[in-house]
N, C-alpha and C positions, 0 to 999 in steps of 0.2 A: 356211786361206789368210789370208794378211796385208792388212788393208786400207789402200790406197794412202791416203798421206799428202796432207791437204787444204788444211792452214792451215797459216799462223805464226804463233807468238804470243811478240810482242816484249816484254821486259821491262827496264827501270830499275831501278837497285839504291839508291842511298840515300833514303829516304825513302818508296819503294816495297814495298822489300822488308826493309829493314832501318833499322837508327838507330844508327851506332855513335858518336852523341854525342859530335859536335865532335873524333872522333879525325882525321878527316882533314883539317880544316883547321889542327890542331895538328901534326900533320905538314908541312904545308905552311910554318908560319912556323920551324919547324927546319930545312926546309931551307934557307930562306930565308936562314938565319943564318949556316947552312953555307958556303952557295956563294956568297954576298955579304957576307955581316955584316951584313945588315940586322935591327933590329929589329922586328918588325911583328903588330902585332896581327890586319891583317886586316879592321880593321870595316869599312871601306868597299866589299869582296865579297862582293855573294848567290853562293853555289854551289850552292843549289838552281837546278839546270837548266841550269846553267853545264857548260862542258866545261875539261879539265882546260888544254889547251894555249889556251883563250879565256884563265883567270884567270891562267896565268902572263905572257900578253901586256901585260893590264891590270895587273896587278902593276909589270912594270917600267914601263910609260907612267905609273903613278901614282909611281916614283920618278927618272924622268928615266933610264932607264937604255937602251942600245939591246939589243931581244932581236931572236936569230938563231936559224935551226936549230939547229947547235953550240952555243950558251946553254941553249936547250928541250931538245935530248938528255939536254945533263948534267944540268941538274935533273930531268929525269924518269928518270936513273939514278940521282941521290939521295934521292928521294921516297921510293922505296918502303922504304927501309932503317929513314928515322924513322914511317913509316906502321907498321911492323910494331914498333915500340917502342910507337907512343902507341895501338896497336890492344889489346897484348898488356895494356895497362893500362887500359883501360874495360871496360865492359857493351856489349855489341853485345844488341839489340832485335830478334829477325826478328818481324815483326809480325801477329797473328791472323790465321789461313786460308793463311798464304803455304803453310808444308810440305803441309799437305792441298791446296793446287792444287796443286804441282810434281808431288806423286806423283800426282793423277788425270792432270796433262797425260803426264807419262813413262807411264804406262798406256794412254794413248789416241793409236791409231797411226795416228791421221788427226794427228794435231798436231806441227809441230816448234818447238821453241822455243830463242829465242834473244835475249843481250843488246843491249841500246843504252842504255850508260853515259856518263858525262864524264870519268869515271873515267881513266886511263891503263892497260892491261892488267893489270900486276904488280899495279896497288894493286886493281883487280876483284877479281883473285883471293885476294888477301892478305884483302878483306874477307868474300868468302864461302867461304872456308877457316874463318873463324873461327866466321862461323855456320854452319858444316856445311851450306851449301847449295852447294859447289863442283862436288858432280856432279849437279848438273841444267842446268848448262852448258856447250856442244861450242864453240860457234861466239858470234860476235855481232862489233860495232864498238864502237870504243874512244876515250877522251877526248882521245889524242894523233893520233888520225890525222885530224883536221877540227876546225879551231877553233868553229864552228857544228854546232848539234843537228839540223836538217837533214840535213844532209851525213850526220855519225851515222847516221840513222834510216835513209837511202836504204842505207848501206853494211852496214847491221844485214842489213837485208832480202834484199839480193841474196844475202848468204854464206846465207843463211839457206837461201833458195831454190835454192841450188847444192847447201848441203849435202844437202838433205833432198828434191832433185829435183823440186821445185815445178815448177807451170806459173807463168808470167809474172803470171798474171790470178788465183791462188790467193788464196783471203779472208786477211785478212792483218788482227790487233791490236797497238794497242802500248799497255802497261799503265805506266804514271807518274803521276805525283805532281804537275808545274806543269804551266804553261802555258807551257812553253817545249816540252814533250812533247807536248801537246794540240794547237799550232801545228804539229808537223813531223809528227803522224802527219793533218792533216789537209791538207797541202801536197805529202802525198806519194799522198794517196789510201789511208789505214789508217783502222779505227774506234780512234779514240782512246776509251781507258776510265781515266778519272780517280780514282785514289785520294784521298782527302780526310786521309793519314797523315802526311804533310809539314809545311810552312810555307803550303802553301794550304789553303782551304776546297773548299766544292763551287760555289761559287758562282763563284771563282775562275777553274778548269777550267773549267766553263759558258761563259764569254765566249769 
């Protein structure tokens, strides 16, 4: 007899699960260059915790530019083309214990799990295609559809809990890296579990 599914367990992909070393922000200033000409280094965006359609926001406010839906579409149809170039040329990082949890949580049929990136869809999958952790995810929410990691976190959860048939009131984690993660799983009502593999400490997470 199969035992009914009890939890979710959210998880973050850069810095949580993986490190593919400044490939997607090198991504990002290719397309930048693409679709506007711009030259841009970048240094003045943290993407730790950031969501994908936040940085392109702040991107053009930092160059006077005005962004629209139709702006954000098109670069998020050009992203993932140079993501998969500047992917194909680093080291991606999956970081100690990840693959032995996936495989206990996919073993354990009380658990469903699922994303909440900042990521944009394509580029999620482009980056855990490469580390071979592509199938251990069905379901989650994505960097373009909510400029805020809130909105993420709330949008993770419900598909989460549709897919896997949750009750409403189901115990419910979200595993990340800032404290931008730490904040929405606890405004949402999730036990936030802070990774110390990122750009923060544990001290960090803690506040």
């Amino acid at each position: 007899m199969t035992s009914p599914v009890t939890q979710a367990v959210l998880f973050d992909i850069d810095g949580t699960l993986l490190d593919f070393h400044q490939a997607g922000k090198r991504a990002f200033s290719l397309a930048l260059a693409e679709q506007f000409g711009w030259v841009d280094d970048l240094s003045y965006i943290q993407f730790a915790g950031a969501t994908d359609l936040d940085v392109i926001r702040r991107i053009c406010t930092h160059h006077d530019h005005p962004c629209s839906p139709a702006i954000e579409a098109a670069f998020f149809e050009t992203l993932p083309r140079h993501l998969t170039r500047t992917a194909a040329s680093s080291h991606v990082t999956v970081f100690p214990g990840v693959r032995s949890l996936l495989t206990e949580l996919e073993r354990d049929a009380g658990s469903a799990v699922g994303l909440v990136t900042g990521n944009i869809e394509a580029c999620a999958r482009i980056k855990l295609k490469q580390a071979g952790l592509e199938g251990s995810f069905t379901v989650g929410a994505f960097g373009h559809e909510h400029a805020d990691r809130v909105s993420i976190t709330r949008l993770a959860l419900d598909r989460v809990r549709a897919h896997a048939h949750l009750p409403h009131d189901c115990r419910a984690f979200l595993i990340g890296d800032t404290p931008a993660d730490m904040h929405a799983a606890a405004v949402i009502g999730l036990s936030g579990i802070g990774v110390a593999t990122g750009h923060y400490s544990v001290g960090d997470l803690q506040e």
